[in-house]
VEXDREN-2710 file (C-alpha; in Angstrom, 1 decimal):
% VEXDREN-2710
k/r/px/py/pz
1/UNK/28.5/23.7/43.9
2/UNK/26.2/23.1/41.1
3/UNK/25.1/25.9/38.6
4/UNK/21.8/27.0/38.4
5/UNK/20.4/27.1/34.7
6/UNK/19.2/30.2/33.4
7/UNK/15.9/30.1/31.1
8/UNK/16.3/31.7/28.0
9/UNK/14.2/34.8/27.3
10/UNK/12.3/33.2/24.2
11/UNK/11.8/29.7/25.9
12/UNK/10.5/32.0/29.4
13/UNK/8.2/34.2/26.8
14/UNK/6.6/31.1/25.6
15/UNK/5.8/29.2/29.0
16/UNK/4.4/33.1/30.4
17/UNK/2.4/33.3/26.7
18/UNK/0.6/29.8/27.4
19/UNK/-0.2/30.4/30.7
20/UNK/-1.5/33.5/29.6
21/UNK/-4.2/32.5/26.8
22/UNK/-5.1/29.7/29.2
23/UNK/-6.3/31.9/31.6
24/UNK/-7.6/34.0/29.6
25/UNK/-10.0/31.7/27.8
26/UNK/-11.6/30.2/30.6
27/UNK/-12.0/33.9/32.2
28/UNK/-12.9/34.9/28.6
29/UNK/-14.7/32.2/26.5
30/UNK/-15.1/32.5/22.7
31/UNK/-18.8/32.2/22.5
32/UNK/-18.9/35.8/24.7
33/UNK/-16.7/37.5/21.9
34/UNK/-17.9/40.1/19.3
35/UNK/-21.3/38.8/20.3
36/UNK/-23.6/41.8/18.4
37/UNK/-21.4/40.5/15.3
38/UNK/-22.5/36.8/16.2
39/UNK/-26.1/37.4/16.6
40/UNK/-26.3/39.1/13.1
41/UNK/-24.5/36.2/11.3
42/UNK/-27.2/34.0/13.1
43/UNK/-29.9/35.6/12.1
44/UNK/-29.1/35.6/9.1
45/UNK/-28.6/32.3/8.6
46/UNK/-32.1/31.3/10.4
47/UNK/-34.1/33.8/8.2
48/UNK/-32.3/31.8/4.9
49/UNK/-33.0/28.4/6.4
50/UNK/-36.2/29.8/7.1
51/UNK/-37.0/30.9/3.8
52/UNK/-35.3/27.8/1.5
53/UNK/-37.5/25.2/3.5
54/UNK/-40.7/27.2/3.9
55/UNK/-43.8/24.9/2.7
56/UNK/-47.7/25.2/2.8
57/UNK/-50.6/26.0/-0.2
58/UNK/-49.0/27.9/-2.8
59/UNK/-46.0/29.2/-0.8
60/UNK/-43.5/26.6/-0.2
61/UNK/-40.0/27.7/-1.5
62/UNK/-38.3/26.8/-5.2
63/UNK/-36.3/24.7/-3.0
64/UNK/-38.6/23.1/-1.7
65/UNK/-41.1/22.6/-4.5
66/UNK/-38.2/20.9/-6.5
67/UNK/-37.4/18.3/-4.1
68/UNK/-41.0/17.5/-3.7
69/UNK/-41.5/17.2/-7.5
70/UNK/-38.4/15.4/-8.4
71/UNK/-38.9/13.2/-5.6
72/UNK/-42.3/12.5/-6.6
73/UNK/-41.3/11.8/-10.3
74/UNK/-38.5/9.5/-9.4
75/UNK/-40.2/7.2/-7.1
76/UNK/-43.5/7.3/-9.0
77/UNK/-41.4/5.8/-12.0
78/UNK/-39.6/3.0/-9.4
79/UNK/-42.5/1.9/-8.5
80/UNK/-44.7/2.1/-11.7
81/UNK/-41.9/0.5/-13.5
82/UNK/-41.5/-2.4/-10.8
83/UNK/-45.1/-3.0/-10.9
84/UNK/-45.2/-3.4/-15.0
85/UNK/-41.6/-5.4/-14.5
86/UNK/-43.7/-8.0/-12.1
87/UNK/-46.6/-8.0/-13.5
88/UNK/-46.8/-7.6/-17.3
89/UNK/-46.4/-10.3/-19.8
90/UNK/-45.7/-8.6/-22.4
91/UNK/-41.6/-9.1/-23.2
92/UNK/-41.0/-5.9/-24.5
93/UNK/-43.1/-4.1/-21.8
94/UNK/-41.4/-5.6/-18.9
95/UNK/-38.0/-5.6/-20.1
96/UNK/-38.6/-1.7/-20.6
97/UNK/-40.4/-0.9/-17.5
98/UNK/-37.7/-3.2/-15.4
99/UNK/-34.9/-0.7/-17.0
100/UNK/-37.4/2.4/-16.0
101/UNK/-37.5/1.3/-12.3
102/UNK/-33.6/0.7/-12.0
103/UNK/-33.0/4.0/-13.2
104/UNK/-34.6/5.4/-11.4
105/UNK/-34.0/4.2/-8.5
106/UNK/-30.9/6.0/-8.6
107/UNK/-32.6/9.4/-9.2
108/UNK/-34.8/8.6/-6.2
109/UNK/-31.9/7.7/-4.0
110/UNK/-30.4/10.9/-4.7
111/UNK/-33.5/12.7/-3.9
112/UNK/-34.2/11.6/-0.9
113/UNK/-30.7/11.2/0.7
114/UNK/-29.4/14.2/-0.6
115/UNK/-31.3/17.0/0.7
116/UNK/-30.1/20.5/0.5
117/UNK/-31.2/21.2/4.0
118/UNK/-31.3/18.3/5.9
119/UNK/-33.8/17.8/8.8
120/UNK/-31.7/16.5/11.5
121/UNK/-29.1/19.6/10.8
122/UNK/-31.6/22.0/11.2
123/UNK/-32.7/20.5/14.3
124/UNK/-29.7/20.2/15.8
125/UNK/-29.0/24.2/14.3
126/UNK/-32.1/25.2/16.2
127/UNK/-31.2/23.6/19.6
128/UNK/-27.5/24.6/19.7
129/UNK/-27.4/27.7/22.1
130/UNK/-25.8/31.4/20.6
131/UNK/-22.2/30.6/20.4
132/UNK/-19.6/29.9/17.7
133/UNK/-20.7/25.9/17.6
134/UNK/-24.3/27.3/16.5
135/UNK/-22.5/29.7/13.8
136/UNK/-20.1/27.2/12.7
137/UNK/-22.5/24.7/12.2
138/UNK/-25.1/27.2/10.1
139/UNK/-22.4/28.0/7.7
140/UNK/-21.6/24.0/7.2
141/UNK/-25.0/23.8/6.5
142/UNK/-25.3/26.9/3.7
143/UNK/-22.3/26.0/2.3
144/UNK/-23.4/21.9/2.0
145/UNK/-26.5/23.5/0.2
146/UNK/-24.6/25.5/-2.2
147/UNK/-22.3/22.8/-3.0
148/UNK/-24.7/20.6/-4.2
149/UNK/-26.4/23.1/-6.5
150/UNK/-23.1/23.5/-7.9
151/UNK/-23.1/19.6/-8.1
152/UNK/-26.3/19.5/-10.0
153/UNK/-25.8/22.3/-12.6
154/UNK/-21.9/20.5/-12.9
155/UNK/-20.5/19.1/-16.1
156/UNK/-19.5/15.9/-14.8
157/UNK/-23.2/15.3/-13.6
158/UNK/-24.5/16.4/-17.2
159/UNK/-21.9/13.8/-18.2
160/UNK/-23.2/10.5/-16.0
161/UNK/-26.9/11.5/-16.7
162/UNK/-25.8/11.5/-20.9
163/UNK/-24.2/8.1/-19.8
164/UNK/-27.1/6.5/-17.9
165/UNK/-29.6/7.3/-20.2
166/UNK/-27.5/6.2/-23.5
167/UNK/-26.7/2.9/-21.9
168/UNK/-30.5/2.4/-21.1
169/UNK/-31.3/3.4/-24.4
170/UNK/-28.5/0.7/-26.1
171/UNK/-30.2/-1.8/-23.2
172/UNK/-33.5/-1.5/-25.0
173/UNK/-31.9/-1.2/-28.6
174/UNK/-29.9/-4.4/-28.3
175/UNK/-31.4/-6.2/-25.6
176/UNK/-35.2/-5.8/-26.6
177/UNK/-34.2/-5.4/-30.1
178/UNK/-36.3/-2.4/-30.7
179/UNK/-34.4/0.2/-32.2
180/UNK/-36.6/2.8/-32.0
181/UNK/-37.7/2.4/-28.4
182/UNK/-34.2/2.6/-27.7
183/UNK/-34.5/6.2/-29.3
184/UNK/-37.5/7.0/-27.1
185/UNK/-36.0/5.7/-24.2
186/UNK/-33.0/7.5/-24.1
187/UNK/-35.0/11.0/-24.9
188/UNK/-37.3/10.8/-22.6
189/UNK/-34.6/10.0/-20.2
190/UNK/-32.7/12.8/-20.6
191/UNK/-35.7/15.3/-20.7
192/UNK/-36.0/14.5/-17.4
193/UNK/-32.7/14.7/-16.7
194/UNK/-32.2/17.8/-18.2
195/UNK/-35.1/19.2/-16.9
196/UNK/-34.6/18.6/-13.3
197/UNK/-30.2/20.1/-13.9
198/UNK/-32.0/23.3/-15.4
199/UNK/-34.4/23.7/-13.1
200/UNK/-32.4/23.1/-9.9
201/UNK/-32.8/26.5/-7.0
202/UNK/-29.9/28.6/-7.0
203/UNK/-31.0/30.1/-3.8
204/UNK/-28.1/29.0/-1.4
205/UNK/-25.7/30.3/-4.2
206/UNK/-27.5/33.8/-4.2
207/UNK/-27.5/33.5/-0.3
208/UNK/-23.8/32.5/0.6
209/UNK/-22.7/35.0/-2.2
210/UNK/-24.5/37.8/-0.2
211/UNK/-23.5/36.1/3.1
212/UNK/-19.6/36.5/2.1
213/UNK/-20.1/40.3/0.7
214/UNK/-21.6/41.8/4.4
215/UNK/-19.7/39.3/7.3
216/UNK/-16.7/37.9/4.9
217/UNK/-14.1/37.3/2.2
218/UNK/-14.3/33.9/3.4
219/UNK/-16.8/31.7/5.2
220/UNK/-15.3/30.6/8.9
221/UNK/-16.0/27.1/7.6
222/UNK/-13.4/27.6/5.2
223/UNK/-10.3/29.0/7.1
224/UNK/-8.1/26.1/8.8
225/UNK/-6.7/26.8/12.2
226/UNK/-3.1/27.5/10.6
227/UNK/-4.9/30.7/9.2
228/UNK/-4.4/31.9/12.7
229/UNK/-1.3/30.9/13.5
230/UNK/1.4/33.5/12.4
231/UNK/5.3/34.6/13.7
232/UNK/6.5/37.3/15.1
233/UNK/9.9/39.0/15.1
234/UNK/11.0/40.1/18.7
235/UNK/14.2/40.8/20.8
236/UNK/16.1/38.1/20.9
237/UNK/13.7/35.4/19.2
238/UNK/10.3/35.3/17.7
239/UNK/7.2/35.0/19.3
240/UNK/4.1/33.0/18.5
241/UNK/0.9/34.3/17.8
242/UNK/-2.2/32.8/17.5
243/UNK/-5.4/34.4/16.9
244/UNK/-9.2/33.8/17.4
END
């Protein structure tokens, strides 16, 4: 007569543990949890997006008016400098003004692909219904900001705007043989430069910092899912516990 396993007590608390937290998140889904908490983190994160992108007459954001000026500056220099390239016959002048445009080109690349809040983000942030998607989302967003005000105010981007401009400035030196306007060039280059790294908004920094201080010690963004997962001594075995 055959013998009938028995199911261990740790393998049997597993199978009833899974069963359970199945059940219990579709009975119980996440976006319906610590929702007064939700809604505050939300708002909060509208009324910053709110503020960093606000435009119009003489009250559109730091953030804003940046991008706008640097925007404006870098293209306005691509396509002066293409135009004088083509169409001046003057040696020096076009070899100078061809160096301008592709230069800048870079500058306006990064200006206008790099946004701090991008448009189809906030969109999509503005559709998403309440729920932990919306939240999760938000704080990608903030935290994509801050990270590139970090990026512009970096070292290494001090470094490759130092190397651009020197190179343009040998360019002009050796290739146009003009010593001097290989001077200018490479000053004037890195005025702008310089201008723009200390001029950049620091308002995601300021934001995420007071963000973290009233909801966090860490942004949700931030955690992986193994900061969840954690063992559990009990009788005979150890359980596993995972928490949302």
């Amino acid at each position: 007569m055959a013998q009938r396993k028995k199911i261990k007590p740790l393998t049997l608390k597993l199978i009833l543990s899974s069963l359970f937290t199945f059940f219990l998140s579709n009975a119980f889904p996440l976006d319906d949890m610590g929702g007064t908490k939700l809604s505050k983190q939300i708002r909060f994160l509208e009324n910053t997006f709110q503020q960093a992108t606000r435009k119009g007459f003489l009250i559109s954001s730091k953030t804003v008016r940046w991008e706008r000026n640097y925007t404006a500056i870098y293209s306005g220099l691509t396509v002066g400098g293409l135009a004088l390239h083509l169409t001046s016959k003057n040696r020096s002048v076009s070899f100078t003004s061809g160096l301008i445009a592709i230069q800048s080109t870079f500058g306006s690349w990064d200006m206008i692909f790099n946004r701090f809040y991008p448009k189809m983000d906030l969109a999509l942030f503005r559709e998403l219904p309440e729920g932990h998607k919306k939240l999760k989302l938000g704080e990608a967003i903030l935290e994509n900001a801050y990270k590139r005000e970090v990026s512009i105010r970096s070292w290494n981007r001090r470094i490759t705007g130092l190397l651009v401009n020197t190179l343009g400035g040998i360019a002009v030196w050796l290739g146009d043989e003009r010593p001097m306007g290989g001077v200018v060039h490479f000053l004037l280059g890195t005025l702008i430069f310089e201008s723009q790294r200390a001029s950049v908004p620091t308002f995601a920094s300021k934001r995420r910092a007071v963000y973290k201080s009233v909801f966090y010690n860490e942004l949700v963004s931030e955690k992986n899912f193994w900061d969840n997962v954690s063992l559990m001594p009990i009788k005979d075995g150890i359980a596993l516990n995972l928490s949302f």
